[in-house]
C-alpha positions in Angstrom: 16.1 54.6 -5.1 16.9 56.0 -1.5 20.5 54.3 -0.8 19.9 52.6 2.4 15.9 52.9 2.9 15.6 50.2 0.1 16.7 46.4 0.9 14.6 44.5 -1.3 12.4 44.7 -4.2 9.6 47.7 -4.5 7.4 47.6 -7.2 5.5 50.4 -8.6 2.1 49.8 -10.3 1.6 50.4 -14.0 -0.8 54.0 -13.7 0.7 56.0 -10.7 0.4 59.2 -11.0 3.0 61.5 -11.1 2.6 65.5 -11.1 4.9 68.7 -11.9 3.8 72.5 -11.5 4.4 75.2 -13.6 5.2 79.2 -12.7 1.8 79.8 -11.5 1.4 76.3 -9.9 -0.6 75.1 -12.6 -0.8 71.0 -12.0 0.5 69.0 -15.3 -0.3 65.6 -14.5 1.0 62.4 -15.9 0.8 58.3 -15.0 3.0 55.9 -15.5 3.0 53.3 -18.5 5.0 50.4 -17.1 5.2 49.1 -13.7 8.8 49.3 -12.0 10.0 47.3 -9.8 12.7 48.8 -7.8 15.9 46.9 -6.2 18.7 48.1 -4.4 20.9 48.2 -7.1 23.2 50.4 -9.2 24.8 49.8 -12.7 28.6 51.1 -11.7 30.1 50.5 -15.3 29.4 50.5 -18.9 32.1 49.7 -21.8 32.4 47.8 -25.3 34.9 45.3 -24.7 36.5 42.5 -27.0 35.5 39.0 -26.9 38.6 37.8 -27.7 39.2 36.5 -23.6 38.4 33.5 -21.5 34.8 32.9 -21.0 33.5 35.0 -24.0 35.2 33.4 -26.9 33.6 29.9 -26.5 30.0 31.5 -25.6 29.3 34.2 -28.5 30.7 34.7 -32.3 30.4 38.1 -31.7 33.6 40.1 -31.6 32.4 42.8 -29.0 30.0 42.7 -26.1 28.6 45.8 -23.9 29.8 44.9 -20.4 27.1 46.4 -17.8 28.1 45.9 -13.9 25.4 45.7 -11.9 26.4 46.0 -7.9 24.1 45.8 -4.6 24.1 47.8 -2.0 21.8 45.7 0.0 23.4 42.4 0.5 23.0 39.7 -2.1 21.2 39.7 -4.9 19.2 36.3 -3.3 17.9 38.3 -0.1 17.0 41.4 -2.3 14.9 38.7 -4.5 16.3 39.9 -7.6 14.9 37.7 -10.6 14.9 40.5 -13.4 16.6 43.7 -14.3 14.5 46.2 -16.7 16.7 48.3 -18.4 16.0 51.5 -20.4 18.3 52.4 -23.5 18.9 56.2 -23.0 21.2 58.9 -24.9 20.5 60.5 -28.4 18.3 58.9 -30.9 20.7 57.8 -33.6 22.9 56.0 -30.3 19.6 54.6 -28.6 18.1 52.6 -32.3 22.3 51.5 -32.9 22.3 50.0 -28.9 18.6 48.3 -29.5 19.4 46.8 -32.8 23.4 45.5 -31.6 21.7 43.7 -28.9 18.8 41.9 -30.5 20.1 40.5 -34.0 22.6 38.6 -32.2 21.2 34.8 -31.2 24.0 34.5 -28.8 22.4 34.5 -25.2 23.8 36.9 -22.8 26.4 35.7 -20.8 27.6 36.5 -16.6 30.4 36.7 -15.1 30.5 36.4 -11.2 33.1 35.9 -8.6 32.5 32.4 -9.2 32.9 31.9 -12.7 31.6 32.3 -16.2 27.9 31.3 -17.2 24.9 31.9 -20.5 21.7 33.0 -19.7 19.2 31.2 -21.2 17.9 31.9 -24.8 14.5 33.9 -24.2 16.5 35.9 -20.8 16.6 39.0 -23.1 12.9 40.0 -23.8 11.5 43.6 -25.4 9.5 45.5 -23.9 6.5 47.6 -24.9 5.1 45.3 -27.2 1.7 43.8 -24.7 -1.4 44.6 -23.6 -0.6 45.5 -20.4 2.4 48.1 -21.9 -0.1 50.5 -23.9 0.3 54.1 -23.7 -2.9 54.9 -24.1 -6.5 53.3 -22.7 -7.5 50.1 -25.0 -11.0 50.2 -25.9 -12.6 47.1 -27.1 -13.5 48.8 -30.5 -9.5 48.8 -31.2 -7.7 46.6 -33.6 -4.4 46.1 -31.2 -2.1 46.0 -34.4 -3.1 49.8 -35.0 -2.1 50.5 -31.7 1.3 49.8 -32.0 1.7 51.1 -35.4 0.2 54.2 -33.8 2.4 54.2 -30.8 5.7 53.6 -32.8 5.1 57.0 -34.8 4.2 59.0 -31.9 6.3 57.9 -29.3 8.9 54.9 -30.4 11.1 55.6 -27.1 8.5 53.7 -25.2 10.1 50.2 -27.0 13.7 51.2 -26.3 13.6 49.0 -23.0 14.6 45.3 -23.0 14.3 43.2 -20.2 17.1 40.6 -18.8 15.6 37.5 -16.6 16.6 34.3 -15.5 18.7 35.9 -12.8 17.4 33.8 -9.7 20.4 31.7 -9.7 22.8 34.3 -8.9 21.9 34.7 -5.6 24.9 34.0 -3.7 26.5 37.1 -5.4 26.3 40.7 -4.8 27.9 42.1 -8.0 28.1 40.6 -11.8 28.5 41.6 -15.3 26.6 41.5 -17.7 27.7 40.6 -21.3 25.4 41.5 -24.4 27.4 40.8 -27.5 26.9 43.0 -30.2 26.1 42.7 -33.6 29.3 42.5 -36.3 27.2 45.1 -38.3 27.8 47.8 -36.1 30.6 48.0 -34.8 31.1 49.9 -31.3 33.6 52.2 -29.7 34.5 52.1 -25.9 33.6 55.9 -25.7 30.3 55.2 -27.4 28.7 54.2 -24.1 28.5 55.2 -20.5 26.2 54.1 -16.8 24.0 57.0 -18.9 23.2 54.5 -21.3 21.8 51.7 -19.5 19.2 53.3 -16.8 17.5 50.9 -14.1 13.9 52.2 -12.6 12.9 54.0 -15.5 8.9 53.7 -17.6 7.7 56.1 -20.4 4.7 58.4 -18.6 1.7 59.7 -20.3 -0.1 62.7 -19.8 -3.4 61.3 -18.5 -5.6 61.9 -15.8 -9.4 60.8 -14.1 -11.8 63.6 -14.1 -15.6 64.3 -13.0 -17.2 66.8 -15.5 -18.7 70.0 -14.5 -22.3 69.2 -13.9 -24.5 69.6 -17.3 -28.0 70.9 -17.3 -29.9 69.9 -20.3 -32.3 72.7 -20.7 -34.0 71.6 -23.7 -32.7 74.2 -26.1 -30.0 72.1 -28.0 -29.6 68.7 -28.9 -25.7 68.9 -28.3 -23.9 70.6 -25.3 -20.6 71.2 -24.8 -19.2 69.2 -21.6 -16.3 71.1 -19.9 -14.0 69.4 -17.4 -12.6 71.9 -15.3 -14.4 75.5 -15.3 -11.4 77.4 -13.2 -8.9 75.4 -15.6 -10.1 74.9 -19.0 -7.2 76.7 -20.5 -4.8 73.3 -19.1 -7.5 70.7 -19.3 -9.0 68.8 -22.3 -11.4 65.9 -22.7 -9.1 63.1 -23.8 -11.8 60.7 -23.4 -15.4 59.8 -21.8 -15.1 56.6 -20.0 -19.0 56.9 -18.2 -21.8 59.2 -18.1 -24.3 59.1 -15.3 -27.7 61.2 -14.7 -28.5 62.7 -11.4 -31.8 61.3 -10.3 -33.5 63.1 -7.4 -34.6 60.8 -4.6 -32.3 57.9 -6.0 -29.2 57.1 -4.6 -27.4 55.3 -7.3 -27.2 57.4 -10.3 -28.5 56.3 -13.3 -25.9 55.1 -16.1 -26.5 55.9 -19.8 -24.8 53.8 -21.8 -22.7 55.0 -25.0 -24.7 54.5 -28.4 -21.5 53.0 -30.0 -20.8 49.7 -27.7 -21.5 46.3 -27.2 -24.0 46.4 -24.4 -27.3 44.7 -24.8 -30.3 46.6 -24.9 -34.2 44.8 -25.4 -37.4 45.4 -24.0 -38.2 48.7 -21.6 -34.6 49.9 -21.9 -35.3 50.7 -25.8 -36.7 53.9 -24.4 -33.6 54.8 -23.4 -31.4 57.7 -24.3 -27.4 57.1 -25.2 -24.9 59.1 -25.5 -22.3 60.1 -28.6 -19.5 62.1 -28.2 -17.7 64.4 -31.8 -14.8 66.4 -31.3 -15.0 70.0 -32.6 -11.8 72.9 -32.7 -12.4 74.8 -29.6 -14.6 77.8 -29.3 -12.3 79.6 -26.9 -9.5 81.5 -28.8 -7.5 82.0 -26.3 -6.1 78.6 -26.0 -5.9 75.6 -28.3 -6.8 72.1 -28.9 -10.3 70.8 -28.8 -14.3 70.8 -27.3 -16.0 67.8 -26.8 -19.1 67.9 -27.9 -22.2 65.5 -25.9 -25.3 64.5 -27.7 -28.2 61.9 -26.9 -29.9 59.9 -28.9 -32.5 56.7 -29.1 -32.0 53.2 -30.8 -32.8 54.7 -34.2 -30.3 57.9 -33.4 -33.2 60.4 -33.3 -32.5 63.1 -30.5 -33.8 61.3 -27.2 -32.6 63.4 -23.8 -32.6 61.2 -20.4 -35.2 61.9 -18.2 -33.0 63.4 -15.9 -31.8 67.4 -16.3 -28.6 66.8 -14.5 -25.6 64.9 -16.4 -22.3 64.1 -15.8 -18.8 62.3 -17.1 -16.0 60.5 -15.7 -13.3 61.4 -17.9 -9.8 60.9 -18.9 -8.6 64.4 -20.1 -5.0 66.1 -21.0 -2.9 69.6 -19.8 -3.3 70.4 -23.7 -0.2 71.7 -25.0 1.5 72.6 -21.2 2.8 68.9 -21.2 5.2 69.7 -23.7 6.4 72.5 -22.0 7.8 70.4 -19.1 11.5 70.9 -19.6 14.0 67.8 -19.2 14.9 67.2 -15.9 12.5 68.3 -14.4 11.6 67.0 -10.8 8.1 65.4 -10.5 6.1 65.1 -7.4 3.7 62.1 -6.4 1.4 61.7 -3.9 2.3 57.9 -3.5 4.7 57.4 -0.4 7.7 55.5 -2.3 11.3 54.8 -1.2 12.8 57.1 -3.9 15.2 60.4 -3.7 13.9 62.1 -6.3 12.1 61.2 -10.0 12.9 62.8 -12.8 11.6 63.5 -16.2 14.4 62.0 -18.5 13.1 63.8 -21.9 11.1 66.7 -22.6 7.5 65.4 -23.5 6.3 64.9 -26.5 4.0 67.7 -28.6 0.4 67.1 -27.9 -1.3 65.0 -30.9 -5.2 66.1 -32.3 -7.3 63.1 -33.9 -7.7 64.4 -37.9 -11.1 66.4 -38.3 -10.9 66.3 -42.2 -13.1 64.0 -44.4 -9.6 63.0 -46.0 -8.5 61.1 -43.1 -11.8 59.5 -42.3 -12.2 58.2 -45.9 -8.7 56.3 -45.2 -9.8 55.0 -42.5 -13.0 53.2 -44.0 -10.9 52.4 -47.0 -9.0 50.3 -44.7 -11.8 48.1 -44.0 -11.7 46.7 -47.8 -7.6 46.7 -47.5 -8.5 44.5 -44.4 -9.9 41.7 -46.9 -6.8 41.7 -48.8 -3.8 38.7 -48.6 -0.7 39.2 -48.2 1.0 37.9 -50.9 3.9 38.5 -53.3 2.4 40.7 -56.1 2.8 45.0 -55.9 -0.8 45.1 -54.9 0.5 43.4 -51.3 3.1 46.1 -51.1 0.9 49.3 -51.9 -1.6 47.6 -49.5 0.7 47.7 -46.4 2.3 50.9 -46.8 -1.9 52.3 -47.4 -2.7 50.8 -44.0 0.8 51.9 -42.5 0.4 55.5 -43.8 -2.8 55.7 -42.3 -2.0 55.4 -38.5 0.9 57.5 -38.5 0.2 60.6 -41.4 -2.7 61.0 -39.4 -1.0 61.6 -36.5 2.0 63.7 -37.4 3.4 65.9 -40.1 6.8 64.2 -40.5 7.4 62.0 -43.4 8.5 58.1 -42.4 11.1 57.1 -44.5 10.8 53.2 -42.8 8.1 52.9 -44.8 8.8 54.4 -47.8 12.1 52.0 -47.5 9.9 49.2 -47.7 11.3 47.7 -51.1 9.4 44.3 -51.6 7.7 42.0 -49.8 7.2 38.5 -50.6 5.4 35.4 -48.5 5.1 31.4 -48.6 3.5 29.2 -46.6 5.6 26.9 -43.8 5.5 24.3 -41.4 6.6 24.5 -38.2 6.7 22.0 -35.3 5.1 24.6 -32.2 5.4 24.3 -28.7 4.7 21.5 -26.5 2.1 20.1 -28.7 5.1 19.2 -31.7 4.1 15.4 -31.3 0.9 16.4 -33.3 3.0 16.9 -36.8 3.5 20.0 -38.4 1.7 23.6 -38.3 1.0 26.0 -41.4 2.4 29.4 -41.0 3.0 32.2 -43.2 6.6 33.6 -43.4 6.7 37.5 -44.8 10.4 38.6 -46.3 10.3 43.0 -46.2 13.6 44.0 -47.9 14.8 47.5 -47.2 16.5 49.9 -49.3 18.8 53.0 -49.0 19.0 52.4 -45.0 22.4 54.8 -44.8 20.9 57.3 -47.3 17.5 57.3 -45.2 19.0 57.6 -41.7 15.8 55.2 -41.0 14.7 53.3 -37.5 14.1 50.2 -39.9 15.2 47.8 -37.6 12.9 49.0 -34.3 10.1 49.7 -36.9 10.4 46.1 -38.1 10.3 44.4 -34.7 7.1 46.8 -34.4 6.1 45.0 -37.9 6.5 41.8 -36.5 3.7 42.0 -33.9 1.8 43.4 -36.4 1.6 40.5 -38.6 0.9 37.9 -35.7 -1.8 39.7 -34.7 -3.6 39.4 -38.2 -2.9 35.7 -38.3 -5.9 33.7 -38.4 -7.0 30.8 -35.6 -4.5 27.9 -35.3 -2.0 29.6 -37.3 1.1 32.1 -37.1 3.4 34.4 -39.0 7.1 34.9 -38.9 9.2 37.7 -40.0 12.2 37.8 -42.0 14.0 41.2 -43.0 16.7 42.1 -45.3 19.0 44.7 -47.1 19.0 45.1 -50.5 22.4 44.1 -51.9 23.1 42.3 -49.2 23.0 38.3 -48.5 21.6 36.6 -45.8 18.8 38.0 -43.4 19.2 41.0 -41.4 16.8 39.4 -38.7 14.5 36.7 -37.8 11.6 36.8 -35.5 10.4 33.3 -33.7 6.8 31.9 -34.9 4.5 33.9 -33.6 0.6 33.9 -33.2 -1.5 36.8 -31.4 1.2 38.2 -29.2 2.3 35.5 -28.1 6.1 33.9 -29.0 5.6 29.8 -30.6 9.3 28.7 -30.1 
């Protein structure tokens, strides 16, 4: 932010767009994933310190603690209205998974110190992030299993979890500076050079390159039953069909255009409208060689899918399309531009962006994929058919998406389940709900030089969101040859938390 145009909180909606330009001012477009809400604040220090002091000792069992000091330059933290802080965990990969996984198997809550004295959080102030509906990367369609999303997400992009957020911070509003304590985990022990402000970054949300189109008008001149629907006729070479989110037929002498509904969807049809032509969309390699990526492909068809064209000779899309492959060649640090009027000095592209990822066009992946629908039918239980199952389902989002093995799952050792009861939320004077809890042990973490932890807490939602109706699952992991749990998630059911 702006030092001294900002005095109180801005917030920044989830989907802004956001813009850089390339040699030959060729646009590369991209929206944000996470809504920010910016404060006049800066984090001034970062360190590892030792809990062995007044204030820490009696609050956490941990022997160290980050200490993050977070200072306003607006007045108090009250007439700023800070309540929460989001906090992105930056700095090289190996650093980033070590900093996520200190800070969320310890139970301890995290603990302030103001001018005023020594005081805990509560126990749910520290929250991940990335995890909800509302924090996808990509559109959700209503076709889409929101497990596989996730699973998806983690392989292709698993810096959009490594944020956490820290609330409960109304009641400091008399103060204008405090530290924040996060004690750290015994199993990985920290040094004071580890860490740095460059760790810990306020206003920060992953972006995706994403961006509304209208098609280029498409005559159907009777000749084909498919036609190839193109985006952007002077820029085809930097735009790609992502998605079709509506097609519409130009009727002459009526205003409103007529809508033609997709043939895979939920909408009703009955009646007159059975006449009526939809559309289906394939994805073929592109017939330009000069550039890469993909065409998409536009067909219509009746109730029985036997060619049907609308009535209409004039078609066209709202899309969502891509830069193809010139995303990835933003470089890191670079300056982005937005046409949004925002209190901000500059923003800045953290990372280089990711490689572009194609949807598989061989029959390989597509058999795995309606394989899955019999794996769907199977329980989880404690047997090697259980294990096989999971890793099948796991190796199916994310082979299909990149080339890299994923040793997390191959370190996937066992996994074992039994049935519990817990007492769950404000409706515990009922008795007792059945839950399943799942055990995953881990092998050759060191050896593997795995994400295991992150990918677990990625695992976690999983489960809960295959639970059935008026029950839950809870998560247990551990290291083989080691005793005790690694970590425990809370009961949950859907994607929401029961305790």
């Amino acid at each position: 932010p702006k030092v001294g145009k900002l005095t109180s909180i801005y917030s920044i909606p989830r989907g802004t767009m956001l813009n850089v330009r390339d040699s030959q001012d060729t646009p590369c477009y991209f929206q944000t994933c996470y809504p920010i809400d910016l404060a006049p604040v800066n984090v001034t220090a970062v360190e590892v310190v030792s809990t062995d002091q007044d204030g820490l000792r009696e609050r956490t069992e941990s022997i160290q603690a980050f200490r993050i000091r977070v200072e306003s330059y607006s007045g108090t933290f009250g007439s700023i209205g800070l309540n929460k802080l989001r906090f992105h965990i930056a700095g090289n990969r190996l650093l980033q998974n070590s900093i996520y996984e200190s800070i969320f198997t310890v139970p301890d809550a995290p603990i302030i110190r103001t001018d005023h004295g020594w005081s805990s959080l509560l126990d749910d102030s520290l929250q991940d992030v990335g995890f909800n509906v509302d924090e996808n990367l990509q559109p959700l369609s209503a076709h889409r299993y929101a497990g596989h999303r996730l699973i998806q997400e983690y392989f292709c992009f698993p810096e959009k979890f490594l944020f956490f957020d820290l609330k409960d911070l109304g009641r400091y509003k008399d103060v204008s500076s405090f530290d924040i304590y996060l004690p750290i985990s015994k199993d990985i022990p920290m040094k004071t050079t580890d860490v740095s402000v460059r760790n810990f970054l306020l206003g920060c949300t992953p972006i995706v390159n994403l961006f509304s189109k209208i098609s280029e008008p498409l005559r159907l001149d009777q000749r084909s039953n498919e036609y190839r629907l193109i985006a952007d006729h002077r820029r085809e070479k930097t735009t790609e069909i992502h998605s079709i989110q509506a097609v519409h037929a130009a009727v002459e002498d009526i205003e409103n255009p007529q809508v033609i509904y997709p043939y895979f969807s939920f909408e009703k049809h009955g009646g007159e409208e059975e006449a009526r032509a939809f559309w289906n969309m394939r994805r073929v390699p592109t017939i330009n060689t000069s550039q890469d990526g993909t065409d998409a492909m536009i067909s219509f068809v009746d109730l029985d899918f036997n060619p049907q064209l609308p009535a209409s000779q004039v078609i066209y899309a709202h899309l969502l399309c891509t830069n193809r492959s010139l995303a990835h060649l933003v470089p890191a640090g670079a300056i982005l531009q937005t046409d949004v009027s925002m209190p901000v000095s500059e923003i800045v592209c953290l990372d280089r962006p990711t490689p572009q990822v194609y949807p598989p066009q061989e029959a390989k992946s597509q058999w795995q994929l309606i394989a899955n629908l019999s794996l769907n039918q199977l329980s989880l239980s404690n047997d090697d058919l259980s294990l096989s199952a999971l890793k099948s389902i796991l190796h199916t989002y994310s082979d299909a998406l990149t080339l890299n093995t994923h040793p997390e799952i191959d370190a996937i050792q066992t996994i074992s389940t039994e049935t519990v009861s817990r007492r769950i939320l404000n409706d515990s004077w009922r008795g007792f709900v059945r839950g399943t809890k799942i055990s995953l042990t881990f092998s050759d973490l060191q050896k593997r030089q795995t994400t295991a932890f992150l990918f677990s807490a990625v695992l976690s939602r999983f489960f809960s969101l295959y639970t059935a109706i008026n029950s839950y699952t809870e998560l247990e992991i551990r290291k083989a040859h080691q005793d005790g749990y690694w970590k425990k998630w809370k009961p949950q059911s859907g994607s929401q938390e029961l305790l």
